[in-house]
N, C-alpha and C positions, 0 to 999 in steps of 0.2 A: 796954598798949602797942599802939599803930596796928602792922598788919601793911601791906606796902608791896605797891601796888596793881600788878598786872602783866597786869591783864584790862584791855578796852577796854571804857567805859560806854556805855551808850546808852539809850533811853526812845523812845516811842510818838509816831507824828503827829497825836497827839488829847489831845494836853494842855489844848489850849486851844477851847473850841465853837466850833470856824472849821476853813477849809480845810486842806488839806496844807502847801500853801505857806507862808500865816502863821506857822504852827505853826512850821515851819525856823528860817522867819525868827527866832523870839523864842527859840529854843531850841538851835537849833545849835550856837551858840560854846560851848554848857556842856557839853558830848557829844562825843565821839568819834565817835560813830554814830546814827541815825535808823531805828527801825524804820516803816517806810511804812503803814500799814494800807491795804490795798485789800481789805477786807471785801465789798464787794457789786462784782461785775459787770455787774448788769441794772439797766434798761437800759444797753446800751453807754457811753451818754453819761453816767455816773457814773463813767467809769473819766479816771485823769489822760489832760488830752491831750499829742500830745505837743511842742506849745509848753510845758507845764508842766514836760512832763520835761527840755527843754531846762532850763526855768527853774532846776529843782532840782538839774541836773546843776551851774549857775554858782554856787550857793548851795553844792553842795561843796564847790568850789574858792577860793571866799569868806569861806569858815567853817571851811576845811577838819574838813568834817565826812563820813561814810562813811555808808552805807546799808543797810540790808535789808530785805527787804521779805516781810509776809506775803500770801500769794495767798489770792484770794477762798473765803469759805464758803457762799457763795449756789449754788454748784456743786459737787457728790461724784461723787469717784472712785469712791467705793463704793456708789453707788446703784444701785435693785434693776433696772433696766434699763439693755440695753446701751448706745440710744441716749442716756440721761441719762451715763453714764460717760465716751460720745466728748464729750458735749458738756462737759463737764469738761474731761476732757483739749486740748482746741480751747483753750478758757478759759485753761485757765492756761498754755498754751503763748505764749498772746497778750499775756499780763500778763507773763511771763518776758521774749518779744520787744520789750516796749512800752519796759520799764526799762530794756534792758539798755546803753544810754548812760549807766546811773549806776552799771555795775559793780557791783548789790550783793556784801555779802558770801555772801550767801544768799537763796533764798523759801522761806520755810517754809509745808508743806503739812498743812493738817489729812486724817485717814484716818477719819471720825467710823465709830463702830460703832451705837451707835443705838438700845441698849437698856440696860437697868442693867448696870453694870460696874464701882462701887466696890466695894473687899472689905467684907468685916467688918472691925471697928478704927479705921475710916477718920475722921481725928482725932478719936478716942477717947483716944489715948494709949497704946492696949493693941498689940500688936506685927501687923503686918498678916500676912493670910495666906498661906502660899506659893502661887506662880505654879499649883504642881499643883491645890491646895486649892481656887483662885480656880476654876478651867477647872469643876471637880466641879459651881461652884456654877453654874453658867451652861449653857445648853442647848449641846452639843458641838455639834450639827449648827446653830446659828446661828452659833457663832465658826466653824466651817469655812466657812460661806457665807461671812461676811463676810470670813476670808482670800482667800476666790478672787476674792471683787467687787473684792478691792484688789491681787491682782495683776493682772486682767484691767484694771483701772484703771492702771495702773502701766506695763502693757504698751503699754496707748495712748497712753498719757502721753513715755514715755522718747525713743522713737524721735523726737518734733518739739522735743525738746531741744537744745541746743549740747553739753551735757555732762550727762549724770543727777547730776551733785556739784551742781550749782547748786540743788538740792532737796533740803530736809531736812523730816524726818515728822517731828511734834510731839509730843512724849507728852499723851495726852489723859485718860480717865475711866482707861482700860480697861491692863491690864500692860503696861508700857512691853516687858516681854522680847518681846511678839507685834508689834513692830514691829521686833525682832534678825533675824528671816531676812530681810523683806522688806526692811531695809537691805542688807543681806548680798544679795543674789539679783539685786539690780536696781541694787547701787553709788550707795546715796544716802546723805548726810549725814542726821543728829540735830538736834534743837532741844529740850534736856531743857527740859522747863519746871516749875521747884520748884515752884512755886504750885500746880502739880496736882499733886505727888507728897505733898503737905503734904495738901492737901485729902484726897484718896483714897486715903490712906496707904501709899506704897509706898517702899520704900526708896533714898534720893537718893544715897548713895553706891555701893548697888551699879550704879546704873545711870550713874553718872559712871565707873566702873569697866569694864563692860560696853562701853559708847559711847565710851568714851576716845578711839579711832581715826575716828573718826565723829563726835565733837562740832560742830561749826558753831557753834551757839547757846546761849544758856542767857536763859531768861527767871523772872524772878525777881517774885514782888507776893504780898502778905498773903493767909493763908487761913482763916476762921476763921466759926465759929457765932454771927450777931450776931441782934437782936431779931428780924427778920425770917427768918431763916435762914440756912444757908449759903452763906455768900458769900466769893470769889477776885478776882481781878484790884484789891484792897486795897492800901492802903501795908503797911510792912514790918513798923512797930511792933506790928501783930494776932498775928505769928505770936508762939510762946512762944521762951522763950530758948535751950532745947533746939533749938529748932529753926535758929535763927540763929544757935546755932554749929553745927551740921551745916551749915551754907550756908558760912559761914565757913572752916571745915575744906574745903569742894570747891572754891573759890575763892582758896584761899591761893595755890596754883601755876597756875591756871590764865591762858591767855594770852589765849585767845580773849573775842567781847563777853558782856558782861551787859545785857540791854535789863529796863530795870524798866518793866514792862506792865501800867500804868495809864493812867486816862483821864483824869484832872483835874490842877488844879496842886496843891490839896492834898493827895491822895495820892503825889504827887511829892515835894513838899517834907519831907513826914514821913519817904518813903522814904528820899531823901537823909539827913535827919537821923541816921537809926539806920546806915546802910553807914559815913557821914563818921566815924562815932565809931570806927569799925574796923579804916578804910583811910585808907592815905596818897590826898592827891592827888583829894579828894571833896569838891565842894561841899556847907555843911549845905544849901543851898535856891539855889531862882533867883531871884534879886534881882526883887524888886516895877517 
């Protein structure tokens, strides 16, 4: 029996190899919400202008469809110098300011750390290691570094904001728990993203658990060992069944969006396929 859908959906502005705007255009009406990709910042002039933004802001209103946006990775807060971290911070202050006539619901921030950092187990299937275990494996005075590059990044960051909630840290390779203070300390929202907690094996309920007050986001896409290697940002049907009902289970009550974070239509469409079978209120696919 279909569980009744109480999240708001959403998907990526790169469904289709065209611009942002296209991409609206042909997708919009099936969505609730629109995650933005603003991946690269450099040069300037690859960033939307803001006639576009106007554009997009009429395409909400047209489609009535909602937004969020991820900010650029072409720039780190946590980079090993300071200059490289103001200009970060400058950066995403500007992409924050550029949008913010489309009222995202959020921008979500990557805090990249930058060396190995999935546990052991990490879909194996075998249970991942604790938070303590992970930290053993890993050199302590490089994750200390990188906590101070991110709140020294964070610090530069916060003050050219409207509000520090307008930003959520992303769960990335590395324990989602080492992004619990620095939400806590600097008052930012979450962007759980299953697909890496699938990938690098960590567990998705306790951190739906954890983040509950702090949620913003949740991004969802297949994670899985294919010919070539391991590979995420997938439709849904990769992950094991285990696994989708753990997603299932964190999704039953939840209110807020689900952006399925892929880049093609056929990973869309398949995505769709496996949620629709679950949920009320879900397209199997977007019409040809």
């Amino acid at each position: 029996m279909k569980m009744k859908r109480q999240f708001r959906l959403g998907t990526t502005s790169f469904i289709y190899p065209d611009h942002i705007i296209p991409n609206v255009r042909k997708t919009g009406a099936f969505f609730d919400e629109i995650e933005l990709l603003v991946f690269e910042s450099m040069p300037g002039a690859v960033l939307p202008t803001r006639t576009q933004i106007a554009e997009l802001a009429c395409l909400s209103r047209d489609l009535g469809v909602g937004y969020n946006v991820h900010l650029p990775t072409d720039v780190s807060l946590t980079g090993s110098a300071a200059k490289d971290r103001q200009k970060a911070a400058d950066t995403m202050a500007r992409v924050v300011e550029l949008c913010a006539p489309l009222s995202p619901l959020t921008h979500t921030l990557h805090l990249e750390m930058g060396f190995e950092s999935a546990p052991s187990g990490a879909m194996s299937g075998t249970k991942p290691n604790s938070n303590s275990d992970e930290l053993l494996r890993r050199d302590k005075k490089d994750v200390s570094a990188w906590q101070e590059r991110a709140r020294d990044g964070l610090d530069r960051l916060i003050p050219l904001l409207p509000d520090p909630r307008v930003i959520s840290l992303e769960t990335l390779d590395y324990s989602p728990a080492l992004l619990q203070p620095l939400a806590q300390a600097h008052d930012l929202m979450i962007c759980i993203d299953a697909g890496h907690h699938f990938r690098y094996g960590y567990d998705l309920a306790h951190s739906f658990t954890v983040f509950r007050d702090r949620l913003a986001l949740v991004h969802l896409h297949g994670a899985a060992c294919l010919e070539k290697g391991m590979k995420d940002h997938i439709s849904l049907d990769h992950l094991a069944a285990h696994q989708m009902h753990q997603v299932c289970s964190q999704l039953a009550g939840y209110q807020g969006t689900v952006s399925l974070e892929v880049f093609n239509r056929q990973d869309l469409n398949r995505s769709l396929a496996v949620l629709s079978g679950m949920f009320n209120d879900i397209p199997s696919h977007l019409p040809a």
